[in-house]
C-alpha positions in Angstrom: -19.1 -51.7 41.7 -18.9 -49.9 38.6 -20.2 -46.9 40.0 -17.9 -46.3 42.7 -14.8 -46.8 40.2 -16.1 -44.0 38.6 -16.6 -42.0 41.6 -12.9 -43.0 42.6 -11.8 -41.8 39.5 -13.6 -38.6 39.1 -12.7 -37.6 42.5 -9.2 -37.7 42.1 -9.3 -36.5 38.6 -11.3 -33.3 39.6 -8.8 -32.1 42.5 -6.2 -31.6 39.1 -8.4 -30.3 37.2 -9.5 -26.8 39.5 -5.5 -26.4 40.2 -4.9 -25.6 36.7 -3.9 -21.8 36.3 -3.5 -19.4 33.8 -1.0 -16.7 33.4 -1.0 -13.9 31.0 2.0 -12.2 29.9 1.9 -8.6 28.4 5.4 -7.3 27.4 5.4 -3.9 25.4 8.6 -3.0 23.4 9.8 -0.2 21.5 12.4 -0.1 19.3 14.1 2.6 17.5 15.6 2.0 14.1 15.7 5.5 12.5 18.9 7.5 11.8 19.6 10.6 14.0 19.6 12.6 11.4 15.3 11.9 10.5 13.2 14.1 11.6 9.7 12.8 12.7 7.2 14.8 10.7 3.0 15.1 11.9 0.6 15.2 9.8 -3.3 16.3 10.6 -6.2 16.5 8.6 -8.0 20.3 8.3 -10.8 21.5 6.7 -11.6 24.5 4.4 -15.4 25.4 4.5 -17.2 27.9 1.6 -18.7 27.5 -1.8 -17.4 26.3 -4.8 -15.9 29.0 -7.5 -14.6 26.8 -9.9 -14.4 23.0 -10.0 -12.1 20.8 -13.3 -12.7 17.1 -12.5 -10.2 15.0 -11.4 -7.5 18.5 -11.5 -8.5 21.6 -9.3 -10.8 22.8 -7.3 -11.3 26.6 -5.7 -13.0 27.1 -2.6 -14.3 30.7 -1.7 -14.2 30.6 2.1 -13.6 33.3 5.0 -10.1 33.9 4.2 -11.0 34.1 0.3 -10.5 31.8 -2.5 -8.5 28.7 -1.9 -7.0 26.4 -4.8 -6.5 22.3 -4.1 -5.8 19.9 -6.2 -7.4 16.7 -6.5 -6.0 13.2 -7.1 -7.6 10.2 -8.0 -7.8 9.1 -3.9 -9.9 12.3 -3.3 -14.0 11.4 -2.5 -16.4 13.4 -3.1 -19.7 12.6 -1.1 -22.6 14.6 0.3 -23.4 14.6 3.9 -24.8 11.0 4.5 -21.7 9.9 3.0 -22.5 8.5 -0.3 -20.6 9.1 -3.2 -21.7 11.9 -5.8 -21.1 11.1 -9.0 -22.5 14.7 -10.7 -20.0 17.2 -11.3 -19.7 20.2 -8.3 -21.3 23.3 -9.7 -20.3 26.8 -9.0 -22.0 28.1 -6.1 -22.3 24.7 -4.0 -21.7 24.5 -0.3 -18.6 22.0 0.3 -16.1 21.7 2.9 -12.5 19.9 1.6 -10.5 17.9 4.1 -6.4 17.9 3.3 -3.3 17.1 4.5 -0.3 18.9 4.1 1.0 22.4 4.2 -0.2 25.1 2.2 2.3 24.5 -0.5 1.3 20.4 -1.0 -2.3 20.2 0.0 -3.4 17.0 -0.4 -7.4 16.2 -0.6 -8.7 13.7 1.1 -12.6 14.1 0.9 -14.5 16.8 0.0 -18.8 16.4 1.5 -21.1 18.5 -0.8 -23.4 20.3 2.3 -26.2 21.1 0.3 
């Protein structure tokens, strides 16, 4: 007897239980909050590849590439790793292989990373 309550049960239980659906919504907005008067600025990250002329931690350094020397300064967010990507603590010396990564125009370079290639 007990069984075929539970057999009732279950089969008019299971009927509700495979009608259940699911719905997913997506709904994208965009909203615009800025003045007309802002102009929307890009920024991009370059490179500059060549060999370290001179090098003041923490302040400047000078990077003799194709185009000839080229002066950045450095802020306390710049990195400076070699080409695995782990942090070198010695100080550059003149003569090393780097390539510095900026933002910016040329007037307000800022660094982002410099890797030490050799």
């Amino acid at each position: 007897m007990k069984k075929t309550i539970i057999a009732l049960v279950c089969g008019l239980v299971a009927p509700l239980a495979f009608a259940q659906t699911s719905t997913t919504t997506t709904e994208e907005t965009t909203t615009s909050t800025r003045p007309s008067t802002t102009a929307e600025t890009t920024t991009s990250t370059t490179y500059e590849a060549g060999t370290v002329s001179t090098y003041e931690p923490n302040k400047t350094i000078v990077v003799r590439g194709e185009q000839g020397p080229v002066s950045f300064a450095l802020g306390t967010a710049a990195n400076i790793v070699d080409a695995a990507g782990k942090a070198v603590t010695a100080p550059l010396r003149s003569g090393q292989k780097v390539r510095v990564y900026y933002t910016g125009p040329t007037e307000h370079r800022t660094v982002e990373r410099v890797i030490v290639e050799e």
